[in-house]
Every structure is written in C-alpha cells, then in structure tokens.
mmCIF file of the N, C-alpha and C atoms, coordinates in Angstrom:
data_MODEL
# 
_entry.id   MODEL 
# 
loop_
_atom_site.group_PDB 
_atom_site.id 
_atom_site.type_symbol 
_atom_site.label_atom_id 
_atom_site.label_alt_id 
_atom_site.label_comp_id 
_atom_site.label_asym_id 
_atom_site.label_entity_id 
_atom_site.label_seq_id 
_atom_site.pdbx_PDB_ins_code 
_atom_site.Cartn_x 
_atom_site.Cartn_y 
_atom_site.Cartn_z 
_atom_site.occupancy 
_atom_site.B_iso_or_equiv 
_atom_site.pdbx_formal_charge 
_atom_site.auth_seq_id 
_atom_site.auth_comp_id 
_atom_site.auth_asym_id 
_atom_site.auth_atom_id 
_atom_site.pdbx_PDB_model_num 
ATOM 1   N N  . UNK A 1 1  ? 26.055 36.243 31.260 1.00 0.00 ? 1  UNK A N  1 
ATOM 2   C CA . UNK A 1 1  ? 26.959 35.916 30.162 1.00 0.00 ? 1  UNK A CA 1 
ATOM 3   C C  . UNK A 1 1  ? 27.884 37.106 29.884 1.00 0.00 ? 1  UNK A C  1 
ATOM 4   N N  . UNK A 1 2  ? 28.615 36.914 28.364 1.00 0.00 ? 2  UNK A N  1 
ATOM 5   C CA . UNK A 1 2  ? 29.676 38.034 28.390 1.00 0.00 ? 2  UNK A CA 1 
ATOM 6   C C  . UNK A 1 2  ? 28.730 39.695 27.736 1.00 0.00 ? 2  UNK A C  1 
ATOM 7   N N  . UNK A 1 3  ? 29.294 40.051 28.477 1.00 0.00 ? 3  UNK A N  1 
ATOM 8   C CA . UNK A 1 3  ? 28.775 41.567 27.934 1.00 0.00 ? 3  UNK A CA 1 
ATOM 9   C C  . UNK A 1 3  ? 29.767 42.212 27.143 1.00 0.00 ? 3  UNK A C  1 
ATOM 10  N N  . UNK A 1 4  ? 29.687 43.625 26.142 1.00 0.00 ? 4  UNK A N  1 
ATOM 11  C CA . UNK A 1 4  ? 30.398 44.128 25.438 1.00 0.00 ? 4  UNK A CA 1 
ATOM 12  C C  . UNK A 1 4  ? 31.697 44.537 25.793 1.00 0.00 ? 4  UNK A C  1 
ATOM 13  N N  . UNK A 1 5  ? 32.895 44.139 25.621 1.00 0.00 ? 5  UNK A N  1 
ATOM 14  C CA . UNK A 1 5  ? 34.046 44.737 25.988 1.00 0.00 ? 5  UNK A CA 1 
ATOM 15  C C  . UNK A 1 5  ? 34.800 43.289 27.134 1.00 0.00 ? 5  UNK A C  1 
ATOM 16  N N  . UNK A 1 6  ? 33.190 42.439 27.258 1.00 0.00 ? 6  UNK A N  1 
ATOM 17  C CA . UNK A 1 6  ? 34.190 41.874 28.245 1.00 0.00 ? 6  UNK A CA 1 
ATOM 18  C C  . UNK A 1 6  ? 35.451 41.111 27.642 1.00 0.00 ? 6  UNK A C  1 
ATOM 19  N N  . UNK A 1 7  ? 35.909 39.724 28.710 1.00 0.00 ? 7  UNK A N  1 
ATOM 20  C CA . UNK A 1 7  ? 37.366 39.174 28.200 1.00 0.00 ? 7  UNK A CA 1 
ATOM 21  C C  . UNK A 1 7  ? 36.748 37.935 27.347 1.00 0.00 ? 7  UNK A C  1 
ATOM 22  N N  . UNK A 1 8  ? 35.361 38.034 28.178 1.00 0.00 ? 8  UNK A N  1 
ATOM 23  C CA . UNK A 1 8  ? 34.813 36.698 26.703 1.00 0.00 ? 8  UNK A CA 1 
ATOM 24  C C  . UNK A 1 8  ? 35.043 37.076 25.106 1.00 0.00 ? 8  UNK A C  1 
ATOM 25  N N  . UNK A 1 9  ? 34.334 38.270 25.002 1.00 0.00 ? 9  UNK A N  1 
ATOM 26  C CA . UNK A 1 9  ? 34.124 39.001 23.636 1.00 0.00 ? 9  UNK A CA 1 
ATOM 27  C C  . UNK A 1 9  ? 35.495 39.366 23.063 1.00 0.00 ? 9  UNK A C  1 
ATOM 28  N N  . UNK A 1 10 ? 36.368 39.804 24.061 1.00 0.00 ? 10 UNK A N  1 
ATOM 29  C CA . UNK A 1 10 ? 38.034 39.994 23.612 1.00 0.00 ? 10 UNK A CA 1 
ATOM 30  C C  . UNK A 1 10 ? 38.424 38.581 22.662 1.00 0.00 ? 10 UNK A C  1 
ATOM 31  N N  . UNK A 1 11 ? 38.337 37.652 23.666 1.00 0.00 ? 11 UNK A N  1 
ATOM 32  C CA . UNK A 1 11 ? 38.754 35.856 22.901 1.00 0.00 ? 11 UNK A CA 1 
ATOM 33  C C  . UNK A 1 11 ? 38.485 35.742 21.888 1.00 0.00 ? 11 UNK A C  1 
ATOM 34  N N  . UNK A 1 12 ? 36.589 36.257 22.022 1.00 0.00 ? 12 UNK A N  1 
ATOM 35  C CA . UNK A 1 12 ? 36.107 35.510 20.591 1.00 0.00 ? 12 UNK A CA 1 
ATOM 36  C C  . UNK A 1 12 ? 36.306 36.566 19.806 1.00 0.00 ? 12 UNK A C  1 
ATOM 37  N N  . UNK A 1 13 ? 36.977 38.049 19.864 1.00 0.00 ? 13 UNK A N  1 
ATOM 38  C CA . UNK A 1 13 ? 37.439 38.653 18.075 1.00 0.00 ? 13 UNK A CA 1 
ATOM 39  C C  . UNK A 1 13 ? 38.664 38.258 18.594 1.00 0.00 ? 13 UNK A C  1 
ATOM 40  N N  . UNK A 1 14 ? 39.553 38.147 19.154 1.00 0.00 ? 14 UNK A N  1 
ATOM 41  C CA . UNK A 1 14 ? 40.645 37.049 18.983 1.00 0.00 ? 14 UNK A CA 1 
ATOM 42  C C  . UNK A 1 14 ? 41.117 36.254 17.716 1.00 0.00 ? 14 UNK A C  1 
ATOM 43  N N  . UNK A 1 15 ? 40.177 35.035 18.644 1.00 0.00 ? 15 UNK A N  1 
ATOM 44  C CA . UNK A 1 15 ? 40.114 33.780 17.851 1.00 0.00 ? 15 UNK A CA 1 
ATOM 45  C C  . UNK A 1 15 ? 39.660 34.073 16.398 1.00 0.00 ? 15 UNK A C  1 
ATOM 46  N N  . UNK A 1 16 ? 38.306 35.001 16.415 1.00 0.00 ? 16 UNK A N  1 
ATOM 47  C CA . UNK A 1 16 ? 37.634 35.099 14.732 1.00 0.00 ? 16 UNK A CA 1 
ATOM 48  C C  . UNK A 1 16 ? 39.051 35.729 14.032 1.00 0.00 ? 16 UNK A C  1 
ATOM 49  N N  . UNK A 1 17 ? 40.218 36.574 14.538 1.00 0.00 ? 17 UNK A N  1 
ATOM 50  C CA . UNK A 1 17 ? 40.990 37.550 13.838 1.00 0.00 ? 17 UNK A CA 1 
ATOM 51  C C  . UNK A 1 17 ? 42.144 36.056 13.244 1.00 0.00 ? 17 UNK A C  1 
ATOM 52  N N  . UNK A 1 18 ? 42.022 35.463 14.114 1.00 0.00 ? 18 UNK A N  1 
ATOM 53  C CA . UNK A 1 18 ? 43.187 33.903 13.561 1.00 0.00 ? 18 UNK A CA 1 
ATOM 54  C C  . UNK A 1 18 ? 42.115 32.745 12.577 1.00 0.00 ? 18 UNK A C  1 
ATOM 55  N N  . UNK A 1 19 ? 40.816 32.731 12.918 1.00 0.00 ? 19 UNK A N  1 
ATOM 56  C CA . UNK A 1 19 ? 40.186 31.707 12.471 1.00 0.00 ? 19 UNK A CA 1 
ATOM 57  C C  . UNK A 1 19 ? 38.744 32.084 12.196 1.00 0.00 ? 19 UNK A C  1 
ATOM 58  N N  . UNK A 1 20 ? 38.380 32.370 10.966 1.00 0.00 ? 20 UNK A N  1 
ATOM 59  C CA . UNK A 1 20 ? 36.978 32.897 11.256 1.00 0.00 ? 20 UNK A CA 1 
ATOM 60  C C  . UNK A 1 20 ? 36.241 32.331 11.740 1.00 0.00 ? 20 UNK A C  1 
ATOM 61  N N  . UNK A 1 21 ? 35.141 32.742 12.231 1.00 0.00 ? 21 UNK A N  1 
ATOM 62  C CA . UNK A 1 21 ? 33.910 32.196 12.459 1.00 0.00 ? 21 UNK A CA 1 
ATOM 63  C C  . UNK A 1 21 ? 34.638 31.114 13.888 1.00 0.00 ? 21 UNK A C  1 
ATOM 64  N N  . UNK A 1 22 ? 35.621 31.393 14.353 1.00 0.00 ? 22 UNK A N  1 
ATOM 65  C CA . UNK A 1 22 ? 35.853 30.301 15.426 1.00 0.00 ? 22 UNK A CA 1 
ATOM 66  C C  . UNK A 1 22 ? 34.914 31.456 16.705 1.00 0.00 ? 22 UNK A C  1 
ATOM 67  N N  . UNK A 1 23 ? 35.107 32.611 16.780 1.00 0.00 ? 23 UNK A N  1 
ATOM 68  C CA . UNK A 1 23 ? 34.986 33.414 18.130 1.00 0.00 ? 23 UNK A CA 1 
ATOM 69  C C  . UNK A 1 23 ? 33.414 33.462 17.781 1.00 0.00 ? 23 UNK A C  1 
ATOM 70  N N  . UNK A 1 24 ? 32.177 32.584 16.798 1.00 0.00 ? 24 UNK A N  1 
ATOM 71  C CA . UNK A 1 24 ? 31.231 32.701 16.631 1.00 0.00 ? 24 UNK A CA 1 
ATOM 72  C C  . UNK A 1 24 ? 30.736 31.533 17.593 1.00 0.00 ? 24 UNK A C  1 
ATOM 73  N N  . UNK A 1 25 ? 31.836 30.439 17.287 1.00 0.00 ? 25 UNK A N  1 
ATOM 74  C CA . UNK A 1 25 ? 31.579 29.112 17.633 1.00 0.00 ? 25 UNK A CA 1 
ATOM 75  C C  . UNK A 1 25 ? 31.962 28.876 19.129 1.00 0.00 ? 25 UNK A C  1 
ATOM 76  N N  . UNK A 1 26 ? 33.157 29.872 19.604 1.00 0.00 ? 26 UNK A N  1 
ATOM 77  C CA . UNK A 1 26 ? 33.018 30.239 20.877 1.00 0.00 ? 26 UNK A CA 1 
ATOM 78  C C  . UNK A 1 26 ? 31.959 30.427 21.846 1.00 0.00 ? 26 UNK A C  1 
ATOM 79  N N  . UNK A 1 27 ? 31.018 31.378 21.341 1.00 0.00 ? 27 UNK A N  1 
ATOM 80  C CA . UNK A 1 27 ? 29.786 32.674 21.836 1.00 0.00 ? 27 UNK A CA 1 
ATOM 81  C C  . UNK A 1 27 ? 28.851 31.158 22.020 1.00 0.00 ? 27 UNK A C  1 
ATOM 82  N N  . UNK A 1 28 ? 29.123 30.083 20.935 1.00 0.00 ? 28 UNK A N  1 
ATOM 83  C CA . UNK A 1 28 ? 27.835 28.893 20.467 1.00 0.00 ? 28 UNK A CA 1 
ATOM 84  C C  . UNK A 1 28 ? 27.089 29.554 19.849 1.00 0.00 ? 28 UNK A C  1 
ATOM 85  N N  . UNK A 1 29 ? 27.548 30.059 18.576 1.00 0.00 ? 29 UNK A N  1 
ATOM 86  C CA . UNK A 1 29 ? 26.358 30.363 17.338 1.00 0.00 ? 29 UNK A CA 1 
ATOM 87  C C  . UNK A 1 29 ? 27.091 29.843 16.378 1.00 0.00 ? 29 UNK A C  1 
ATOM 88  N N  . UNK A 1 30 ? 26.159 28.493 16.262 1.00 0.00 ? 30 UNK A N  1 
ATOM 89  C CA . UNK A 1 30 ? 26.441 27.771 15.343 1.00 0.00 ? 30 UNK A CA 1 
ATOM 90  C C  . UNK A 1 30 ? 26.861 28.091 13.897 1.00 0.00 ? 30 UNK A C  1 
ATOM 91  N N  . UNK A 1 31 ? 25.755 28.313 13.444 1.00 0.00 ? 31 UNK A N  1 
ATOM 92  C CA . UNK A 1 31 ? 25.184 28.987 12.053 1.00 0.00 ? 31 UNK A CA 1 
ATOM 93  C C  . UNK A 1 31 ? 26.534 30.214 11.371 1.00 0.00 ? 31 UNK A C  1 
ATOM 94  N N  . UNK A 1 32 ? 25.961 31.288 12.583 1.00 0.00 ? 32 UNK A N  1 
ATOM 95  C CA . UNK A 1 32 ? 27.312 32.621 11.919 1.00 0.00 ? 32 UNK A CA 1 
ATOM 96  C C  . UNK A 1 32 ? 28.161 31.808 11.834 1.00 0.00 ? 32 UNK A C  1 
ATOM 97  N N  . UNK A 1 33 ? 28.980 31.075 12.574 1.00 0.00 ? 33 UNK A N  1 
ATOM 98  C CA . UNK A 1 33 ? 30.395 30.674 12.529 1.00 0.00 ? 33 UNK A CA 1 
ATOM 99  C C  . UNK A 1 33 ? 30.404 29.994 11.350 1.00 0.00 ? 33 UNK A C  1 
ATOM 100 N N  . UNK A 1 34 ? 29.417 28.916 11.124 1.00 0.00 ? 34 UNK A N  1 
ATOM 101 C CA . UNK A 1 34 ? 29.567 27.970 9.922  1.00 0.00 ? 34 UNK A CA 1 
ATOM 102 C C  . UNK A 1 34 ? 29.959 29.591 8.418  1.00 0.00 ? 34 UNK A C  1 
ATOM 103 N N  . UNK A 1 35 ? 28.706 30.196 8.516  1.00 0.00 ? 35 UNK A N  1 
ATOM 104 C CA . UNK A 1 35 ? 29.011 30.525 7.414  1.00 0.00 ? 35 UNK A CA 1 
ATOM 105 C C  . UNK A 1 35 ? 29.712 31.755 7.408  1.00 0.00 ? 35 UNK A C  1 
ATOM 106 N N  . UNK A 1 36 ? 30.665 32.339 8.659  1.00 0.00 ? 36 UNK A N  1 
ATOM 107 C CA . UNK A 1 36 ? 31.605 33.142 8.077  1.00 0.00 ? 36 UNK A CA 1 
ATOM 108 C C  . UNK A 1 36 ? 33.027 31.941 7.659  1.00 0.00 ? 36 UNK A C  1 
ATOM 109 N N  . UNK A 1 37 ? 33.213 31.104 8.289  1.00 0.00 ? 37 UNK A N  1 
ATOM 110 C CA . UNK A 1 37 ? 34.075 30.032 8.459  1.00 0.00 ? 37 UNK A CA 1 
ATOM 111 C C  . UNK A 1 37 ? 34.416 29.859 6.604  1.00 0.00 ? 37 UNK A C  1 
ATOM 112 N N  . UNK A 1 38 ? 32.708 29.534 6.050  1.00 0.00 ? 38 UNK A N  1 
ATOM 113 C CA . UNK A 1 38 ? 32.455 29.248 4.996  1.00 0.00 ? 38 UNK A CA 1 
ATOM 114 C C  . UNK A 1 38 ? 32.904 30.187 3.839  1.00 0.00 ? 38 UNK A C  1 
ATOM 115 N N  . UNK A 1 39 ? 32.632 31.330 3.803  1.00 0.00 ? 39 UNK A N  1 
ATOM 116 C CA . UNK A 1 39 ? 32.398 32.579 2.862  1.00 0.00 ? 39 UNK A CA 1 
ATOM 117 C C  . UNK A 1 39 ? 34.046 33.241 3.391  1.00 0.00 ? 39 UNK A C  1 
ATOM 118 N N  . UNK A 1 40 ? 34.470 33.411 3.996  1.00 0.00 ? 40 UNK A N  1 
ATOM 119 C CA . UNK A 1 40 ? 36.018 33.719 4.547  1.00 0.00 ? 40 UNK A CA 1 
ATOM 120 C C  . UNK A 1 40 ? 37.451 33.286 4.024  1.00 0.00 ? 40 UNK A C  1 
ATOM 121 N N  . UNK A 1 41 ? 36.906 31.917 4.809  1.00 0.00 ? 41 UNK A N  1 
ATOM 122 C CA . UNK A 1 41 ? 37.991 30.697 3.917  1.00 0.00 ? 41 UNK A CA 1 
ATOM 123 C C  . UNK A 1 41 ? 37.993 30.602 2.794  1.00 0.00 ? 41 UNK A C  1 
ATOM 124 N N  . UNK A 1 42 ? 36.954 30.615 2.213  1.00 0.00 ? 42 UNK A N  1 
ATOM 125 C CA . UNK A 1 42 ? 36.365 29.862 0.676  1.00 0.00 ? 42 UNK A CA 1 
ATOM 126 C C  . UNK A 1 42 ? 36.979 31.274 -0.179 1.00 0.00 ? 42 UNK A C  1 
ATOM 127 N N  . UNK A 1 43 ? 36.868 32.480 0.491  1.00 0.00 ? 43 UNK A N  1 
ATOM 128 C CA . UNK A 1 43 ? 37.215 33.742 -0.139 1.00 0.00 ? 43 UNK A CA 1 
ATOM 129 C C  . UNK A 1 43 ? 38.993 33.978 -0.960 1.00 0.00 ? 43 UNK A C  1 
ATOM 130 N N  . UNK A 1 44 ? 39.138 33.316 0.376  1.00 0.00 ? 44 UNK A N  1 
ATOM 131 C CA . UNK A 1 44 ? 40.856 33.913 0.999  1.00 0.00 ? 44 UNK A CA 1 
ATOM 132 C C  . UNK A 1 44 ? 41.292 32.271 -0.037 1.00 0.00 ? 44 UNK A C  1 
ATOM 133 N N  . UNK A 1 45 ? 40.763 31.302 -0.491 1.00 0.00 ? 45 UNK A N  1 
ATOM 134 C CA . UNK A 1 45 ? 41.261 29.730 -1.299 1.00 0.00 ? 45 UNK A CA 1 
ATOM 135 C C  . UNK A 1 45 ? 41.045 29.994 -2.235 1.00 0.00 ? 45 UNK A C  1 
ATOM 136 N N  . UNK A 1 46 ? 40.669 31.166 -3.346 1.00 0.00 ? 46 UNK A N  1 
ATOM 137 C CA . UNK A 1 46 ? 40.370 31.249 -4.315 1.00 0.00 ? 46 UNK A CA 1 
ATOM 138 C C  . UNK A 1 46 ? 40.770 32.340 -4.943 1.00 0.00 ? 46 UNK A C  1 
ATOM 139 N N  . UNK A 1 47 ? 41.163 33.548 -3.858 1.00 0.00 ? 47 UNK A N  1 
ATOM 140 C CA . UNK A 1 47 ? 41.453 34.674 -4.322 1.00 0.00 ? 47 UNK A CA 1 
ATOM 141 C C  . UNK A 1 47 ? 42.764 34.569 -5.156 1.00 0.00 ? 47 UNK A C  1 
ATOM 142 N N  . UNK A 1 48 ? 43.948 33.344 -4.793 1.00 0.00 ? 48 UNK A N  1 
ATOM 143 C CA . UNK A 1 48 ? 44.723 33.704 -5.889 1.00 0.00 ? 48 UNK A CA 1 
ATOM 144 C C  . UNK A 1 48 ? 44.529 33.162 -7.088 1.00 0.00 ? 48 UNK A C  1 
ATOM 145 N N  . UNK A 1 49 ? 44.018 32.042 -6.994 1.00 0.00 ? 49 UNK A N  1 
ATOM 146 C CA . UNK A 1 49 ? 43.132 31.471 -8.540 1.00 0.00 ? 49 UNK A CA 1 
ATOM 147 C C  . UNK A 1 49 ? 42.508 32.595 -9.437 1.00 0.00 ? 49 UNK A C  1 
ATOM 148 N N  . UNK A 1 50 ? 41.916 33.514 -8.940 1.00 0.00 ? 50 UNK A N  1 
ATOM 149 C CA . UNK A 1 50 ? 40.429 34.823 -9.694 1.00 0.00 ? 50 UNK A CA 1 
ATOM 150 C C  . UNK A 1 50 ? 41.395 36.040 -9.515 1.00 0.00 ? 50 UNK A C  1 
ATOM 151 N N  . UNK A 1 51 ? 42.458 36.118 -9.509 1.00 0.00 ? 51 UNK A N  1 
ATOM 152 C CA . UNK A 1 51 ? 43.377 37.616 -9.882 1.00 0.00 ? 51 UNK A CA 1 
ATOM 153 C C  . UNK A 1 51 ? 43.526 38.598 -8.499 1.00 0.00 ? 51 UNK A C  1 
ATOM 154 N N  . UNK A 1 52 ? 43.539 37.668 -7.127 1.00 0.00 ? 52 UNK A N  1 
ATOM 155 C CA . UNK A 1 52 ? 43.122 38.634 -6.142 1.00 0.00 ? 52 UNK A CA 1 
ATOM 156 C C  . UNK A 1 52 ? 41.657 39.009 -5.815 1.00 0.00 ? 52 UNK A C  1 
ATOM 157 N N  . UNK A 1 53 ? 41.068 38.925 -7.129 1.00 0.00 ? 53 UNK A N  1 
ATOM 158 C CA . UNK A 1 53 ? 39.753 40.247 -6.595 1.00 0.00 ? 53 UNK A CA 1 
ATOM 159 C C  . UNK A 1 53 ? 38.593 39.853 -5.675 1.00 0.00 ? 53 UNK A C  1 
ATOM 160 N N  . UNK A 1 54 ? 38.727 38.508 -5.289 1.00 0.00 ? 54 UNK A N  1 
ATOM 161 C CA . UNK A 1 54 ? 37.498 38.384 -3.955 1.00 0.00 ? 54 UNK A CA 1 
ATOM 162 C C  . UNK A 1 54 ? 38.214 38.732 -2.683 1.00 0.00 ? 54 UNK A C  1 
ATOM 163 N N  . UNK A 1 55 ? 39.483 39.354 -2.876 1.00 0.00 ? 55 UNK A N  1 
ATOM 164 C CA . UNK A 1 55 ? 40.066 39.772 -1.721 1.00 0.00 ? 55 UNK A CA 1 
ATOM 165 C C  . UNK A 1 55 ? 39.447 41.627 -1.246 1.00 0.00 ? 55 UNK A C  1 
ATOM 166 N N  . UNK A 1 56 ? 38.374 41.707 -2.410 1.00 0.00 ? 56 UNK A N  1 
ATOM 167 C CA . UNK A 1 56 ? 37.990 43.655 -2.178 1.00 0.00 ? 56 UNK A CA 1 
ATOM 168 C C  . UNK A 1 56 ? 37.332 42.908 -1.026 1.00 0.00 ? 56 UNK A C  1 
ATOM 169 N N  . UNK A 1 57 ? 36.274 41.673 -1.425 1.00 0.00 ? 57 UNK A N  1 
ATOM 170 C CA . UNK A 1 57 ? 34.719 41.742 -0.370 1.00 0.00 ? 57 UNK A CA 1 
ATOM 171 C C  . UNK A 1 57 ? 35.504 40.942 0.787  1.00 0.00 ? 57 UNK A C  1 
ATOM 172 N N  . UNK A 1 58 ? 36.716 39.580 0.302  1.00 0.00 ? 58 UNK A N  1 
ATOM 173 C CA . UNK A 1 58 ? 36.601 39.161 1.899  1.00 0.00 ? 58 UNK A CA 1 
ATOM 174 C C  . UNK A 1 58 ? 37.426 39.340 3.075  1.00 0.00 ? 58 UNK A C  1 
ATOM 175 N N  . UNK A 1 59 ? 38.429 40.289 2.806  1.00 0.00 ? 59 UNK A N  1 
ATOM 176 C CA . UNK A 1 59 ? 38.883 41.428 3.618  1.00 0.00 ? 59 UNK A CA 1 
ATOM 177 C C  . UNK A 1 59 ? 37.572 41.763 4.644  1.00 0.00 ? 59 UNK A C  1 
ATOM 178 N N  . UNK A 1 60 ? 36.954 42.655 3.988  1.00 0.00 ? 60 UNK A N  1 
ATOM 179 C CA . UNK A 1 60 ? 35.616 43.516 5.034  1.00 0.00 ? 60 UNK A CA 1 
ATOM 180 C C  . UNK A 1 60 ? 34.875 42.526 5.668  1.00 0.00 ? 60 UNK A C  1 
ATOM 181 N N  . UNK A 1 61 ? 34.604 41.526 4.687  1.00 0.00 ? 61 UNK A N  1 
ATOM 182 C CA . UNK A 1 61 ? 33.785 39.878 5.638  1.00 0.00 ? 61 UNK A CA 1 
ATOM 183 C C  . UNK A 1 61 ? 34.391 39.589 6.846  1.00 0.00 ? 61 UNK A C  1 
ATOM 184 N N  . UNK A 1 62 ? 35.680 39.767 6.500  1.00 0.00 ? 62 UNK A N  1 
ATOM 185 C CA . UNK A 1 62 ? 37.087 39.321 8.167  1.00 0.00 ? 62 UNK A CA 1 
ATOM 186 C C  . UNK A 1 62 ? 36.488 39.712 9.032  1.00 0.00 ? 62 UNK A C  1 
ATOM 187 N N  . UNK A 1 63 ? 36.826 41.418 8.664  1.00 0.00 ? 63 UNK A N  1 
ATOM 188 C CA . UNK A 1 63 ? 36.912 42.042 9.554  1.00 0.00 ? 63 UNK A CA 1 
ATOM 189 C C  . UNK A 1 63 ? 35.393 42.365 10.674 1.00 0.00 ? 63 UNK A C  1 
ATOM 190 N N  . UNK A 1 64 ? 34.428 42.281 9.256  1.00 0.00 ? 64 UNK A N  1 
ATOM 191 C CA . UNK A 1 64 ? 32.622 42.276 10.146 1.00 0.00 ? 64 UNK A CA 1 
ATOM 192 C C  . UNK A 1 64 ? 33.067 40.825 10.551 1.00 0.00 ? 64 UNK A C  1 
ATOM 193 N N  . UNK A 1 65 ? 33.348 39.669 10.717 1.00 0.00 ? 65 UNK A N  1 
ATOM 194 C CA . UNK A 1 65 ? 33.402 38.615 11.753 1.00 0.00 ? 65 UNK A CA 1 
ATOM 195 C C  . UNK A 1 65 ? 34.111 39.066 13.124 1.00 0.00 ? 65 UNK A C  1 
ATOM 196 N N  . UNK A 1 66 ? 35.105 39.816 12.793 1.00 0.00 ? 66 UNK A N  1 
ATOM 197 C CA . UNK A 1 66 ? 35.996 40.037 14.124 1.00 0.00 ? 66 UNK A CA 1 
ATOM 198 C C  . UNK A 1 66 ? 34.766 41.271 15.181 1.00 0.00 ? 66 UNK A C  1 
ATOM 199 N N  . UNK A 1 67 ? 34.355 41.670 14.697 1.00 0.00 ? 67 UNK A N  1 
ATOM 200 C CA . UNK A 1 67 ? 33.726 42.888 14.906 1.00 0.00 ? 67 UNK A CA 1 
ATOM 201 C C  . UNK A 1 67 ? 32.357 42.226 15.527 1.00 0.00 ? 67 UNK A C  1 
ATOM 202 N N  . UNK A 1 68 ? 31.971 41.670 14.902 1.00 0.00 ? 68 UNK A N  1 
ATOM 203 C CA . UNK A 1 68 ? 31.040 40.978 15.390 1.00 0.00 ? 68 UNK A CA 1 
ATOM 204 C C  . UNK A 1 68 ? 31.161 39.899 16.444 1.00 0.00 ? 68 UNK A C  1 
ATOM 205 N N  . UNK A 1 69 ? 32.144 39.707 16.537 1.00 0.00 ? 69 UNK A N  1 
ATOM 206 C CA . UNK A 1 69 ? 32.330 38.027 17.572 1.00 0.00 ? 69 UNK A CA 1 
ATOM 207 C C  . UNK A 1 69 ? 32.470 39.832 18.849 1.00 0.00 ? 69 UNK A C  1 
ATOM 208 N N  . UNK A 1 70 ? 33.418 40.432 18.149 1.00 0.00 ? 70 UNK A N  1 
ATOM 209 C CA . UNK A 1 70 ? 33.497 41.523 19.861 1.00 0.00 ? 70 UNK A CA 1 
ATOM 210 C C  . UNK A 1 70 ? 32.296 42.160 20.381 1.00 0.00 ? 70 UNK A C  1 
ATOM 211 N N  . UNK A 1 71 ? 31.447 42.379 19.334 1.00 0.00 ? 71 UNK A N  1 
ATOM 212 C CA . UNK A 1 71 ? 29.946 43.022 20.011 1.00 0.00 ? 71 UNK A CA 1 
ATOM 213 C C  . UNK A 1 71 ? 28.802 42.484 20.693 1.00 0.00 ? 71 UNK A C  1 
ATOM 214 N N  . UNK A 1 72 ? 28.889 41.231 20.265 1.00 0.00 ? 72 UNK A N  1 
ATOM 215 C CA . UNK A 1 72 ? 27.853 40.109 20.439 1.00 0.00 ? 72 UNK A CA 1 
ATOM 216 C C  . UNK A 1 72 ? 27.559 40.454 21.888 1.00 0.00 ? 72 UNK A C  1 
ATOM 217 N N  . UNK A 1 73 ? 25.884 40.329 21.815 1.00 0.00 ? 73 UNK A N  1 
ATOM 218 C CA . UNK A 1 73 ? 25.594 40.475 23.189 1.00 0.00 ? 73 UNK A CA 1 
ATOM 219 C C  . UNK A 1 73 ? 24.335 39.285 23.343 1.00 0.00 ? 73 UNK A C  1 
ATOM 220 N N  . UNK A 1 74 ? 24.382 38.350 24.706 1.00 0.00 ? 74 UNK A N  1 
ATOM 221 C CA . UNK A 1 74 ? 23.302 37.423 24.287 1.00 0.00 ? 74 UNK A CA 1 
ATOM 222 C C  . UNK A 1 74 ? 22.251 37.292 24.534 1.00 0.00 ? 74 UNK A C  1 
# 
C-alpha cells in the first residue's frame, strides 16, 4: 500500500486540503473521514453565526486532517 510521502498520501492531503475528511475516505477509513468531514464542515457553517470564534479550533482540525491523510501509514 501507500507509504509516507508517497503520491497516494500526496492525493489524500490534497483532497482533505479541498474537502475534509475526503483524503480519509480515500486511504478507506471510514470513521476519521466521517468525523473530520463532520467537526470541519460543521465548524467552518457556523463560525459566522458564533462571531468567528470556532474558527481558533477548526482551522488546526483542517489542518491535523491534512496532516494526517499525508502520514497515514496502513
């Protein structure tokens, strides 16, 4: 399978950097993808409703998805 650095792991922080939790659903981990997909989106649909401020935590959530879809090893 893909190992660290490969062009698999490139795609899937790719894809997670356009769509969260997609480069989870790439790898086929169900679950992470659902719930960065979940906690990401849901972050980034509300933040202008709540004054910005779930944008401190789901900024860093992004970015540990992107980070994570690139490290994944299986």
């Amino acid at each position: 399978m893909a190992e660290q650095g490969s062009a698999g792991n490139v795609i899937a922080a790719l894809a997670s950097f356009f769509f969260p939790g997609l480069g989870q659903l790439i790898q086929g981990r169900i679950l992470p993808a659902l719930l960065f997909f979940i906690f990401v989106a849901g972050g980034y649909g509300v933040g202008p409703f709540l004054l910005f401020i779930p944008y401190i935590i789901v900024i860093p959530l992004h970015i540990w998805c992107i980070i994570d879809a690139a490290k994944y090893k299986p």
